[in-house]
mmCIF file of the protein (N, C-alpha, C, O) and its ligand, coordinates in Angstrom:
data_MODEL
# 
_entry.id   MODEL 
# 
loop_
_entity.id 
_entity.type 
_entity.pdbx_number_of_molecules 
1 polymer     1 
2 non-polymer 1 
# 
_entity_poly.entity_id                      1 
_entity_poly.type                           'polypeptide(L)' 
_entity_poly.nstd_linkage                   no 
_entity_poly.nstd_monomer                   no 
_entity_poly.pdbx_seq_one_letter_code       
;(UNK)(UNK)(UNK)(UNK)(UNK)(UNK)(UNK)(UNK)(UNK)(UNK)(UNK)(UNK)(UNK)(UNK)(UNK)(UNK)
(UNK)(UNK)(UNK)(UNK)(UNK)(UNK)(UNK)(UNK)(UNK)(UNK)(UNK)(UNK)(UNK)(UNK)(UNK)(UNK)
(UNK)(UNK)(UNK)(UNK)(UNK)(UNK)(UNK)(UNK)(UNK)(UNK)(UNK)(UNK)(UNK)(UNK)(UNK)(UNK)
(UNK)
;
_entity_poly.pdbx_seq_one_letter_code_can   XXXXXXXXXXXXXXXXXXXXXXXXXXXXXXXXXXXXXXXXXXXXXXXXX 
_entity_poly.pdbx_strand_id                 A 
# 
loop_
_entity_poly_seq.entity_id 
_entity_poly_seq.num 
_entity_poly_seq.mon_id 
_entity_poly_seq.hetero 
1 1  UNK n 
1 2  UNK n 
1 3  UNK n 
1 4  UNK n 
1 5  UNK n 
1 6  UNK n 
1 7  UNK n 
1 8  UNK n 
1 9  UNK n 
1 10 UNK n 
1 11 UNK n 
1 12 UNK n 
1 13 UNK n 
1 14 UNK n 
1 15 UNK n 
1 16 UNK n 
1 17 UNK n 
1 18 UNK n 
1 19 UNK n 
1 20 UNK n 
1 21 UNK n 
1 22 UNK n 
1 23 UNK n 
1 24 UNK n 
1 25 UNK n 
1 26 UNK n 
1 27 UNK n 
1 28 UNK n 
1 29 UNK n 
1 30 UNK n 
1 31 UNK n 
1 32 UNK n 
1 33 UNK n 
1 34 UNK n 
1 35 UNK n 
1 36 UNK n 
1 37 UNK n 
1 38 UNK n 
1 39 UNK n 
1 40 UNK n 
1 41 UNK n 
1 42 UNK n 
1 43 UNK n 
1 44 UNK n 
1 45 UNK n 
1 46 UNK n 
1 47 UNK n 
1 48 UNK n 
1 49 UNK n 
# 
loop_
_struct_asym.id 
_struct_asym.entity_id 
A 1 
B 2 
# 
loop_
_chem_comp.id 
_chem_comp.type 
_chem_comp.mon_nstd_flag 
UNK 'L-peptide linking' . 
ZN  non-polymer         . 
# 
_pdbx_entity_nonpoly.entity_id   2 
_pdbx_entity_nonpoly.name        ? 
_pdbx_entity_nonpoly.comp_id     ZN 
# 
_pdbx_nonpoly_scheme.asym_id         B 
_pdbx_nonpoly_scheme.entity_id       2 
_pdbx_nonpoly_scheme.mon_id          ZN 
_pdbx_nonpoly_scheme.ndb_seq_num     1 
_pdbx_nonpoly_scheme.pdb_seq_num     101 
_pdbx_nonpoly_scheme.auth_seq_num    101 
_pdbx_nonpoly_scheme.pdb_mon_id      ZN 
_pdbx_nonpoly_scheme.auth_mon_id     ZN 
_pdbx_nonpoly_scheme.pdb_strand_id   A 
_pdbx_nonpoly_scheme.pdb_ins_code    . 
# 
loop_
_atom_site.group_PDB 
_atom_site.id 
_atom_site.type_symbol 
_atom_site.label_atom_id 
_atom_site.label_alt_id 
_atom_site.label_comp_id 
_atom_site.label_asym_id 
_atom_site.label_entity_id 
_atom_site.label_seq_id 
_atom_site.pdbx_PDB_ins_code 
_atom_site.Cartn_x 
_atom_site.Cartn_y 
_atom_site.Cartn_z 
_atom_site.occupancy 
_atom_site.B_iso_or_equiv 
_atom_site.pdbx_formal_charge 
_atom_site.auth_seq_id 
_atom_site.auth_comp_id 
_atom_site.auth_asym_id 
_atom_site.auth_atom_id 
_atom_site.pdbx_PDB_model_num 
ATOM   1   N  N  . UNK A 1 1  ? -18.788 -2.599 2.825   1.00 0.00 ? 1   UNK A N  1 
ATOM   2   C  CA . UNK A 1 1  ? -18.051 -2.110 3.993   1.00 0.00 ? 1   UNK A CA 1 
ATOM   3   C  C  . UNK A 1 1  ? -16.569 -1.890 3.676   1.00 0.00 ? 1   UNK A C  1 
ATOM   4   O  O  . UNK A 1 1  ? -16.062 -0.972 4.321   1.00 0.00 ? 1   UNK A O  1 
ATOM   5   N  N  . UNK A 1 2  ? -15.627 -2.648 2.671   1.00 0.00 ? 2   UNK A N  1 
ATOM   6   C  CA . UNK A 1 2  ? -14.704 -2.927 2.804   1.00 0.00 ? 2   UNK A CA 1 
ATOM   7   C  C  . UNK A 1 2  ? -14.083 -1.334 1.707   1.00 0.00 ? 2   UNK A C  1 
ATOM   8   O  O  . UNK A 1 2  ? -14.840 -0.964 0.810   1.00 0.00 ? 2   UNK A O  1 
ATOM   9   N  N  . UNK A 1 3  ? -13.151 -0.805 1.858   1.00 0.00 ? 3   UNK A N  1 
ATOM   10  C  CA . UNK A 1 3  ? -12.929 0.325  0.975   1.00 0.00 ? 3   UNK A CA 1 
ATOM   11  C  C  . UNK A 1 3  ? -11.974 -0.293 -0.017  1.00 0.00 ? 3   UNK A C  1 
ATOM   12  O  O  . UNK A 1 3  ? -11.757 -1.492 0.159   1.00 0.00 ? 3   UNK A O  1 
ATOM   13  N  N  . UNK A 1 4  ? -11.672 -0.002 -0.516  1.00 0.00 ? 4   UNK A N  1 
ATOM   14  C  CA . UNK A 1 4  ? -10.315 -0.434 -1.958  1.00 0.00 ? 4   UNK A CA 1 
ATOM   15  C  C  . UNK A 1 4  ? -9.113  1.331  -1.979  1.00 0.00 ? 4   UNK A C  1 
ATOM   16  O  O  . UNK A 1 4  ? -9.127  2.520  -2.296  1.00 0.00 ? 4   UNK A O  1 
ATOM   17  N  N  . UNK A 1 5  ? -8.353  0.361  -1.445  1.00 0.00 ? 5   UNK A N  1 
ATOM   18  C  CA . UNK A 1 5  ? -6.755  1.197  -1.393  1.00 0.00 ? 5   UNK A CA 1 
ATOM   19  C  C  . UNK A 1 5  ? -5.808  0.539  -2.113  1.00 0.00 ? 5   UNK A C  1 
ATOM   20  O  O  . UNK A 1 5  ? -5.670  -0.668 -2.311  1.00 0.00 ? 5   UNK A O  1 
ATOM   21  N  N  . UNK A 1 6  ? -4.831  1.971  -2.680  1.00 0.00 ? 6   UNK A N  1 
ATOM   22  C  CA . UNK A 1 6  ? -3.745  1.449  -3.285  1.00 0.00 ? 6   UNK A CA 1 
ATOM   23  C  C  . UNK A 1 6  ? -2.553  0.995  -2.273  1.00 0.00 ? 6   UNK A C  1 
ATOM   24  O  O  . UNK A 1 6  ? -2.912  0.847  -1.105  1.00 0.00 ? 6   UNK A O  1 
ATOM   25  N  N  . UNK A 1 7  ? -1.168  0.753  -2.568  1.00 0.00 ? 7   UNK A N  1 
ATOM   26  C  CA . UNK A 1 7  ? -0.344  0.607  -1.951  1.00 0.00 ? 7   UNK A CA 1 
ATOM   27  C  C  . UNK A 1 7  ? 1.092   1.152  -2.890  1.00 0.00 ? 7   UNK A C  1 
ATOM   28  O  O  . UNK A 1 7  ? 1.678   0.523  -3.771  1.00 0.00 ? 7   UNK A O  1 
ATOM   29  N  N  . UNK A 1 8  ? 1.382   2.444  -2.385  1.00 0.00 ? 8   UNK A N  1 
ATOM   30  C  CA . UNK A 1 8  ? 2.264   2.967  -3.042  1.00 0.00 ? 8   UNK A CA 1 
ATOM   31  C  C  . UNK A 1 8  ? 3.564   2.639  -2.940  1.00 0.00 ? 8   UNK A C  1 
ATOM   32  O  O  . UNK A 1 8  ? 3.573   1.972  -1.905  1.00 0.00 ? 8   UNK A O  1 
ATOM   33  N  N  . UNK A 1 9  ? 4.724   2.678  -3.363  1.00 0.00 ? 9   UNK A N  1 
ATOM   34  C  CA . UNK A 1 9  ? 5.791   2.156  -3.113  1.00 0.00 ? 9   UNK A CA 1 
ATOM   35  C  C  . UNK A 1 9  ? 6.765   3.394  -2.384  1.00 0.00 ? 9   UNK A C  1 
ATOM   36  O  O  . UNK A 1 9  ? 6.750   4.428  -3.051  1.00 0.00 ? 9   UNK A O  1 
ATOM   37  N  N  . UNK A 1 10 ? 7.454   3.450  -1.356  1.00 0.00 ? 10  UNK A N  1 
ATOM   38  C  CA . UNK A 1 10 ? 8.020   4.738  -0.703  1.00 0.00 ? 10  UNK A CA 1 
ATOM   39  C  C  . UNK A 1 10 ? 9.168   5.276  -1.365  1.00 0.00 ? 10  UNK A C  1 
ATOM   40  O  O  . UNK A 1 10 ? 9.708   6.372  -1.209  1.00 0.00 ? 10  UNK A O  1 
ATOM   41  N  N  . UNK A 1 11 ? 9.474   4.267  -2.177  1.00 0.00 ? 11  UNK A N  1 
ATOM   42  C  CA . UNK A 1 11 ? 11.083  4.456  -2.952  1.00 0.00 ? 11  UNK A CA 1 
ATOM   43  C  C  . UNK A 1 11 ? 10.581  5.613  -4.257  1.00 0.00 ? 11  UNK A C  1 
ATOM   44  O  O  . UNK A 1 11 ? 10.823  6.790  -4.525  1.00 0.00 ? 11  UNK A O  1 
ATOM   45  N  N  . UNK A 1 12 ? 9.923   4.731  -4.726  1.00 0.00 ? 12  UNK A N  1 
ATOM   46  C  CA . UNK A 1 12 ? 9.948   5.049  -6.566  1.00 0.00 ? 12  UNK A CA 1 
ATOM   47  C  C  . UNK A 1 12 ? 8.384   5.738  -6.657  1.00 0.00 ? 12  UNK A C  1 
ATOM   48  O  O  . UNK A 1 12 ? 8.364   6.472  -7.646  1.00 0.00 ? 12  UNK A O  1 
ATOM   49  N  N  . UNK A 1 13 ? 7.194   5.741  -6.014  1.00 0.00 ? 13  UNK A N  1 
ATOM   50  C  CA . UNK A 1 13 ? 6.068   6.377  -5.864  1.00 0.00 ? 13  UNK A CA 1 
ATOM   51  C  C  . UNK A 1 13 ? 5.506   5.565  -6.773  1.00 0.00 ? 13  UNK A C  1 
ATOM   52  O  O  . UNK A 1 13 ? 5.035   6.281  -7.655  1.00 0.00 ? 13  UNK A O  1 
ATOM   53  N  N  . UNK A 1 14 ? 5.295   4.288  -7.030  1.00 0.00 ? 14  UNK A N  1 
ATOM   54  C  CA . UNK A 1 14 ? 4.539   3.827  -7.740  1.00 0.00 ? 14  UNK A CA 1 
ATOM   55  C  C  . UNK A 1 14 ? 3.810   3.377  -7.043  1.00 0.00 ? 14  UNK A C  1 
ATOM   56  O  O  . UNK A 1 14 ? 4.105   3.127  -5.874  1.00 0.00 ? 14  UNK A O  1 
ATOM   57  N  N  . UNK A 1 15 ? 2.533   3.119  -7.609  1.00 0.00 ? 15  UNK A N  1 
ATOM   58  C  CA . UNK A 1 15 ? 1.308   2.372  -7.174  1.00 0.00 ? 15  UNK A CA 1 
ATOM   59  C  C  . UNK A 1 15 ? 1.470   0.645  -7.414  1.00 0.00 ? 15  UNK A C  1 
ATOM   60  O  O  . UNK A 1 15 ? 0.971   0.227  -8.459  1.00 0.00 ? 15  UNK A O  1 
ATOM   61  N  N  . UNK A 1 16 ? 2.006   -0.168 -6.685  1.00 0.00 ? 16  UNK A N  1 
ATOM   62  C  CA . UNK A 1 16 ? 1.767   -1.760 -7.358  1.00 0.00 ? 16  UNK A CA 1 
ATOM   63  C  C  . UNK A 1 16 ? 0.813   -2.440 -6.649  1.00 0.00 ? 16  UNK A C  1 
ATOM   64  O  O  . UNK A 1 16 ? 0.765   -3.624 -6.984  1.00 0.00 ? 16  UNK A O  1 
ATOM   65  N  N  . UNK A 1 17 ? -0.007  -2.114 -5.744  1.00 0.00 ? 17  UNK A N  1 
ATOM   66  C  CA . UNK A 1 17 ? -0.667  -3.178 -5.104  1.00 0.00 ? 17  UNK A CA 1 
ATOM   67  C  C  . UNK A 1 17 ? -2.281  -2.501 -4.923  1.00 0.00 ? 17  UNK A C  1 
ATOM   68  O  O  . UNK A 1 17 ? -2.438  -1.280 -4.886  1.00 0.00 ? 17  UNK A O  1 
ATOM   69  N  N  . UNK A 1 18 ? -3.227  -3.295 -4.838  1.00 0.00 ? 18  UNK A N  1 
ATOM   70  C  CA . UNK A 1 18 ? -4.066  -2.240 -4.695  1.00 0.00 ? 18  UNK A CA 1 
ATOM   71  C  C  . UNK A 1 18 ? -5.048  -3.692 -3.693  1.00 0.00 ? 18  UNK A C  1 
ATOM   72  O  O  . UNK A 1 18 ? -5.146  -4.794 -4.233  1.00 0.00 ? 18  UNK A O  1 
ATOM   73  N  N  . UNK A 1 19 ? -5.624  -3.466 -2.383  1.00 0.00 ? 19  UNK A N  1 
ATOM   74  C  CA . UNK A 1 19 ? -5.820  -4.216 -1.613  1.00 0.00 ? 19  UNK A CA 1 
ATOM   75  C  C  . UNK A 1 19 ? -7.617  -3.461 -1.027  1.00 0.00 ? 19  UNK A C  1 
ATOM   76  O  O  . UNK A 1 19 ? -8.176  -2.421 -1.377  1.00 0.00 ? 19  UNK A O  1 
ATOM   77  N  N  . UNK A 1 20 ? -7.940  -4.275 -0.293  1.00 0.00 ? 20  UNK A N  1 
ATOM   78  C  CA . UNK A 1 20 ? -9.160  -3.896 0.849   1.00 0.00 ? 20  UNK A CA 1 
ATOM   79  C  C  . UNK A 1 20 ? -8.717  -4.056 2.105   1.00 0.00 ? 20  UNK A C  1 
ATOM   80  O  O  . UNK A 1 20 ? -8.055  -4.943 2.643   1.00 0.00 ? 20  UNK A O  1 
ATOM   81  N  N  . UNK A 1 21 ? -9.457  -2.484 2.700   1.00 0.00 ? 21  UNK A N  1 
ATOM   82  C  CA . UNK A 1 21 ? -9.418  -2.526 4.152   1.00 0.00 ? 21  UNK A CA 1 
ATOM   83  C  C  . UNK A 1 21 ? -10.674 -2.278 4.634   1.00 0.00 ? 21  UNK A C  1 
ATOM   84  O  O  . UNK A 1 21 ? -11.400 -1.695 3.829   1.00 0.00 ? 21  UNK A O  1 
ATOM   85  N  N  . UNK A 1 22 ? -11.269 -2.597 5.942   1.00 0.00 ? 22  UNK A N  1 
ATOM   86  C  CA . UNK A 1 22 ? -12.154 -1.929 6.948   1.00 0.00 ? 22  UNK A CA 1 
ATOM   87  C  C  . UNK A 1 22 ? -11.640 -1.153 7.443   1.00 0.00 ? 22  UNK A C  1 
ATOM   88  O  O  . UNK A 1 22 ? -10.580 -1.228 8.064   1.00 0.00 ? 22  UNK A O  1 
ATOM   89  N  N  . UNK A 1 23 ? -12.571 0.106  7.179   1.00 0.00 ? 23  UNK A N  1 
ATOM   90  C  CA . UNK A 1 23 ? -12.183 1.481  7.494   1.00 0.00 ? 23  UNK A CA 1 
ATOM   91  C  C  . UNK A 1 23 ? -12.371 1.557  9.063   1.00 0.00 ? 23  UNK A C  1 
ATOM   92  O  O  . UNK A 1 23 ? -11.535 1.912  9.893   1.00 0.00 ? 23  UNK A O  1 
ATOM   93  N  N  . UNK A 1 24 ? -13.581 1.167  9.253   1.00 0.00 ? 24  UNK A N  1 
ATOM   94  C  CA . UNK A 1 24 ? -14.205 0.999  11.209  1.00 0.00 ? 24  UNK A CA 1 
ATOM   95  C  C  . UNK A 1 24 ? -12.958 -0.010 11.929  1.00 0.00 ? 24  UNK A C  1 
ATOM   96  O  O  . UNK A 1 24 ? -12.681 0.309  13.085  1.00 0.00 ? 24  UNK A O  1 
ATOM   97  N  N  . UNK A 1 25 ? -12.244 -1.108 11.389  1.00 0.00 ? 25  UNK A N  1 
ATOM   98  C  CA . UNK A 1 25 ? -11.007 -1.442 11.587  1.00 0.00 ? 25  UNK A CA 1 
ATOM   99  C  C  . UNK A 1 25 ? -9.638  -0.826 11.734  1.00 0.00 ? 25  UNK A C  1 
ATOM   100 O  O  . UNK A 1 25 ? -8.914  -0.673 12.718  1.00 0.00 ? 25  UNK A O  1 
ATOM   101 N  N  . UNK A 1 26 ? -9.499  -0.517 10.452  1.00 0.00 ? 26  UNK A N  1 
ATOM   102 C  CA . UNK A 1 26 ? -8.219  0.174  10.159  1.00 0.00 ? 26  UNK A CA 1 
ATOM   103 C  C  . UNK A 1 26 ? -8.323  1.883  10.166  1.00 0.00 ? 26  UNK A C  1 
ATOM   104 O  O  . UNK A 1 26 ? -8.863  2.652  9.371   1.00 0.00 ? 26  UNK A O  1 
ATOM   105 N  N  . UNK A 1 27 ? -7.524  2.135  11.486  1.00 0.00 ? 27  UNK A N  1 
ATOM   106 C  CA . UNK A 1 27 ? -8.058  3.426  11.720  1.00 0.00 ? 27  UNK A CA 1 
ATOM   107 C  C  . UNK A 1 27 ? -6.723  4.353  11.206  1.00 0.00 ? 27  UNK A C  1 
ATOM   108 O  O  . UNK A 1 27 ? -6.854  5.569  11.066  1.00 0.00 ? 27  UNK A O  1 
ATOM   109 N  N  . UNK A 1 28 ? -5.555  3.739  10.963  1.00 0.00 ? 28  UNK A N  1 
ATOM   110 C  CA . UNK A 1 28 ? -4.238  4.237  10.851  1.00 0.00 ? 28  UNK A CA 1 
ATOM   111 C  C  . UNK A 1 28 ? -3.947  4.062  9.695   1.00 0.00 ? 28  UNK A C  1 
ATOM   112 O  O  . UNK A 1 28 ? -4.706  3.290  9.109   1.00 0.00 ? 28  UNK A O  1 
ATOM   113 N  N  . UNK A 1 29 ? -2.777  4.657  8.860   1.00 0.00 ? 29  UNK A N  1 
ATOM   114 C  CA . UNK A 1 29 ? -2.584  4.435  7.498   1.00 0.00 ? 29  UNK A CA 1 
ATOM   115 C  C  . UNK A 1 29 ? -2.051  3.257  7.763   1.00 0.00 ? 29  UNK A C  1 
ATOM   116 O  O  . UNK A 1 29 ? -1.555  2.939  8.843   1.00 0.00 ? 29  UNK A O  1 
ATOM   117 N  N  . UNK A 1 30 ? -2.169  2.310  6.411   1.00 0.00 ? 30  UNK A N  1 
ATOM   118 C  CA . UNK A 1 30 ? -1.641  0.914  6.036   1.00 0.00 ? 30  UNK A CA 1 
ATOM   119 C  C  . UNK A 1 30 ? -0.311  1.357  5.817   1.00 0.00 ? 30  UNK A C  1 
ATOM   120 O  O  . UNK A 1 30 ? -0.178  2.367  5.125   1.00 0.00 ? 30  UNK A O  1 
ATOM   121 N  N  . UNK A 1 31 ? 0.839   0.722  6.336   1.00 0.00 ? 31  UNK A N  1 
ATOM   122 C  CA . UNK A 1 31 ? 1.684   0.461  6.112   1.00 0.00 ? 31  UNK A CA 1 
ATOM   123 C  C  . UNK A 1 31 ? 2.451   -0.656 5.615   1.00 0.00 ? 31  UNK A C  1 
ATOM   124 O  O  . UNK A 1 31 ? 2.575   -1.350 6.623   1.00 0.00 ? 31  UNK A O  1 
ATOM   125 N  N  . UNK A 1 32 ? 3.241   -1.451 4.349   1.00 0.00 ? 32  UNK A N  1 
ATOM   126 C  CA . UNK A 1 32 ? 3.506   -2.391 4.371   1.00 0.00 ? 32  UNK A CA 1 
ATOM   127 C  C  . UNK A 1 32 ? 4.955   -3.095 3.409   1.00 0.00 ? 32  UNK A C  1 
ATOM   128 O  O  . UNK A 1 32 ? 5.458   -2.625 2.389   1.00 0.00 ? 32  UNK A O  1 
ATOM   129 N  N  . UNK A 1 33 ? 5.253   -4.035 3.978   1.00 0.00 ? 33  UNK A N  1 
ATOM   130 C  CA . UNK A 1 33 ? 6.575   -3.960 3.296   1.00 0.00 ? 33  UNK A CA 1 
ATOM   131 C  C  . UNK A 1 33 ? 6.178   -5.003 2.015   1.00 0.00 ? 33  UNK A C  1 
ATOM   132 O  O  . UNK A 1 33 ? 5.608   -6.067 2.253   1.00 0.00 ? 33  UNK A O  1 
ATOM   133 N  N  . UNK A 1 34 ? 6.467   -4.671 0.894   1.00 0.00 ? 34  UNK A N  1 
ATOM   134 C  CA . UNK A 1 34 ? 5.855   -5.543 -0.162  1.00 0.00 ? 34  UNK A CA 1 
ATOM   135 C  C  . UNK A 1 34 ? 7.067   -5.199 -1.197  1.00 0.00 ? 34  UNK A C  1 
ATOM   136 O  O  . UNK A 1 34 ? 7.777   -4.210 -1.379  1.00 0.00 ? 34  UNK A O  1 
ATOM   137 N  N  . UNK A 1 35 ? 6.949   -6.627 -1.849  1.00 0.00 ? 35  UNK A N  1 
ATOM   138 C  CA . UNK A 1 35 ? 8.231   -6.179 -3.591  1.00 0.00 ? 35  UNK A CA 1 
ATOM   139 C  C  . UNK A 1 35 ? 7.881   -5.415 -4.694  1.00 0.00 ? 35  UNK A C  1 
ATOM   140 O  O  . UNK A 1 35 ? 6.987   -5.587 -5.522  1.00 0.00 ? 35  UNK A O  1 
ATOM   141 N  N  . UNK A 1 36 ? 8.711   -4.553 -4.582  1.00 0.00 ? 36  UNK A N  1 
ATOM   142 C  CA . UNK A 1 36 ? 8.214   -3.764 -5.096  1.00 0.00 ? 36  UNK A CA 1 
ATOM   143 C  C  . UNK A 1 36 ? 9.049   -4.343 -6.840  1.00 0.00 ? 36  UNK A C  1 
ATOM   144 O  O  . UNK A 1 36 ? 10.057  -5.050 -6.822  1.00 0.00 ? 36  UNK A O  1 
ATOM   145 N  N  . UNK A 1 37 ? 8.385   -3.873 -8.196  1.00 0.00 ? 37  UNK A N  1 
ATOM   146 C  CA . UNK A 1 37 ? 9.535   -4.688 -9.497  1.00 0.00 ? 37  UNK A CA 1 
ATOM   147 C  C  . UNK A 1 37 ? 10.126  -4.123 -9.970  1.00 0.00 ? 37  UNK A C  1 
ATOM   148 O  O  . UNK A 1 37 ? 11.002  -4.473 -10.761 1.00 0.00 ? 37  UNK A O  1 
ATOM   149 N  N  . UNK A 1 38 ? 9.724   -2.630 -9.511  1.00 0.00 ? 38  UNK A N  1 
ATOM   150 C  CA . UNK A 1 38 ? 10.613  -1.263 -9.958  1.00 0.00 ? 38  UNK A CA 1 
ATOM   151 C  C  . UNK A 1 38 ? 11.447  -0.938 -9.634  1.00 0.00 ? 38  UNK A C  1 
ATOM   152 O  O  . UNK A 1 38 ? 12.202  -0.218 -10.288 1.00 0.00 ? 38  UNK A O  1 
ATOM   153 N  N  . UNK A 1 39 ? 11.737  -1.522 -7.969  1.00 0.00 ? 39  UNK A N  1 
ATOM   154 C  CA . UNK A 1 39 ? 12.781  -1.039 -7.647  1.00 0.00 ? 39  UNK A CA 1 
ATOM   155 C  C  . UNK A 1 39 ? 13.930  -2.797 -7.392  1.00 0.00 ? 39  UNK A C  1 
ATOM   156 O  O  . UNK A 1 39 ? 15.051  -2.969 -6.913  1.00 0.00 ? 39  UNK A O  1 
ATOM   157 N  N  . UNK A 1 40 ? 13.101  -3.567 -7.879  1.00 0.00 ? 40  UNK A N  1 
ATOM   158 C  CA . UNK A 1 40 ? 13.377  -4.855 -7.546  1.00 0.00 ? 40  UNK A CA 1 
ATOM   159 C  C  . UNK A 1 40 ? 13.761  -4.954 -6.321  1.00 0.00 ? 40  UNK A C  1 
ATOM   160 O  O  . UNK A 1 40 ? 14.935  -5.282 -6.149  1.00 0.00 ? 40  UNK A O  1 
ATOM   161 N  N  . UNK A 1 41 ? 13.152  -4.777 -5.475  1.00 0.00 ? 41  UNK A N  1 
ATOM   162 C  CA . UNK A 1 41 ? 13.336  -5.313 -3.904  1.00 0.00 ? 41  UNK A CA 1 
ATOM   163 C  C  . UNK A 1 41 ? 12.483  -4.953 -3.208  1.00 0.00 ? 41  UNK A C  1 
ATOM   164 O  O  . UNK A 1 41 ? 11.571  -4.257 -3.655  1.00 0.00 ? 41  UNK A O  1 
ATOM   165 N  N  . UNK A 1 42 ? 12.553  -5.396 -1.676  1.00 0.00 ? 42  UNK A N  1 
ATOM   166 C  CA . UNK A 1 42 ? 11.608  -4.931 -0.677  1.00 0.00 ? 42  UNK A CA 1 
ATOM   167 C  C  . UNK A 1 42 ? 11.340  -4.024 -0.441  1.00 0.00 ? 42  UNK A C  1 
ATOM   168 O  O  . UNK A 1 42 ? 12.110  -3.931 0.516   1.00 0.00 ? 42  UNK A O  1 
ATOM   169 N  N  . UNK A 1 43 ? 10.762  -2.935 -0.459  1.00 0.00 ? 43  UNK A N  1 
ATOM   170 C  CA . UNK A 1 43 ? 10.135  -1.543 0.185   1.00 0.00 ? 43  UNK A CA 1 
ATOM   171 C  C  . UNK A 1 43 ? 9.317   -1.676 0.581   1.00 0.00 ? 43  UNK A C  1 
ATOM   172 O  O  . UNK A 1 43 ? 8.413   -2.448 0.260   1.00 0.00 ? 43  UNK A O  1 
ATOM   173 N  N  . UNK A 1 44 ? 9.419   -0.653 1.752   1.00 0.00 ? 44  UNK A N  1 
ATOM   174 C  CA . UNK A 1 44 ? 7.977   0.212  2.500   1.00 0.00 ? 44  UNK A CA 1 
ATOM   175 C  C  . UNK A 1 44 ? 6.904   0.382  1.132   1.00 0.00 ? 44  UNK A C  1 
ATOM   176 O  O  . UNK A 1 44 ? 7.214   0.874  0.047   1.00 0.00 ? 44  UNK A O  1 
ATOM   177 N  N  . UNK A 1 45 ? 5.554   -0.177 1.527   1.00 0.00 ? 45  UNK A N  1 
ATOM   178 C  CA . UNK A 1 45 ? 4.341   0.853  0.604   1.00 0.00 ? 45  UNK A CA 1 
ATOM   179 C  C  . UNK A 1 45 ? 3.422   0.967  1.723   1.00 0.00 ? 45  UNK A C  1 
ATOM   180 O  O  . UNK A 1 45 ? 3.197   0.201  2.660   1.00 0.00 ? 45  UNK A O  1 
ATOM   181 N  N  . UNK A 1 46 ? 2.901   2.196  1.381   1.00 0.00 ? 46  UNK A N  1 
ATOM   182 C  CA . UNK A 1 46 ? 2.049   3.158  1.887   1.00 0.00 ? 46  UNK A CA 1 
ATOM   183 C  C  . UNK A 1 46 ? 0.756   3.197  1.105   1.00 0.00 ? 46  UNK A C  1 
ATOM   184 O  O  . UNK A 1 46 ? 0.455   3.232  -0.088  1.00 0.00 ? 46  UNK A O  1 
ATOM   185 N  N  . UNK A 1 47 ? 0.169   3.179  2.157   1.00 0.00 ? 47  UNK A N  1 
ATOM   186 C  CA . UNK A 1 47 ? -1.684  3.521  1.589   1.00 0.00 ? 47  UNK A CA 1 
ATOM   187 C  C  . UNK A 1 47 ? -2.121  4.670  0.681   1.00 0.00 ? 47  UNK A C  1 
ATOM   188 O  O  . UNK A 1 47 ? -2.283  5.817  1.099   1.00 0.00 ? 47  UNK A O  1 
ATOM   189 N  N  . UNK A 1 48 ? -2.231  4.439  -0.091  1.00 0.00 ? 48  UNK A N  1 
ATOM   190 C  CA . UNK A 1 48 ? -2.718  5.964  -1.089  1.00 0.00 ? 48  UNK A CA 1 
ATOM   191 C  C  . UNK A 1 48 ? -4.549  6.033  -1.649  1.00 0.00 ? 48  UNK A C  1 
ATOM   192 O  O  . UNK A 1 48 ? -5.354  5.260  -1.128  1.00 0.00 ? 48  UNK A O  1 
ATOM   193 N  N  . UNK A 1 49 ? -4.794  6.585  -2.243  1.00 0.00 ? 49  UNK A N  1 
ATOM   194 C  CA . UNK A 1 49 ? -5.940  6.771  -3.139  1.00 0.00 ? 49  UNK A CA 1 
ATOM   195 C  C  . UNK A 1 49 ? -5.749  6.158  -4.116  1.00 0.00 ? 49  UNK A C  1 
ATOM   196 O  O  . UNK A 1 49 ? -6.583  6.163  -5.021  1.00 0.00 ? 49  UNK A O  1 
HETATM 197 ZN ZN . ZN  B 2 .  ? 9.527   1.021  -5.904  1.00 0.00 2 101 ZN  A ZN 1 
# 
């Protein structure tokens, strides 16, 4: 059930996180604030492929 998404970083476009969601749950893109090491600090990441 559960899908496997990345979590892109909004700054630098990297991919660092890569997580599970329920899709029948999560109907909206994931949004989330996570550390990013590239940019060494907090950023927005975004749900990707
Ligand atoms: Zn970054």
């Amino acid at each position: 059930m559960a899908d496997q998404i990345g979590l892109q970083c909004t700054e630098c476009k990297r991919r660092n996180y890569v997580t599970t969601v329920n899709k029948k749950k999560q109907q909206k893109k994931l949004e989330k604030k996570k550390y990013c090491k590239w940019c060494k600090a907090h950023t927005l990441h975004k749900e990707t492929k």
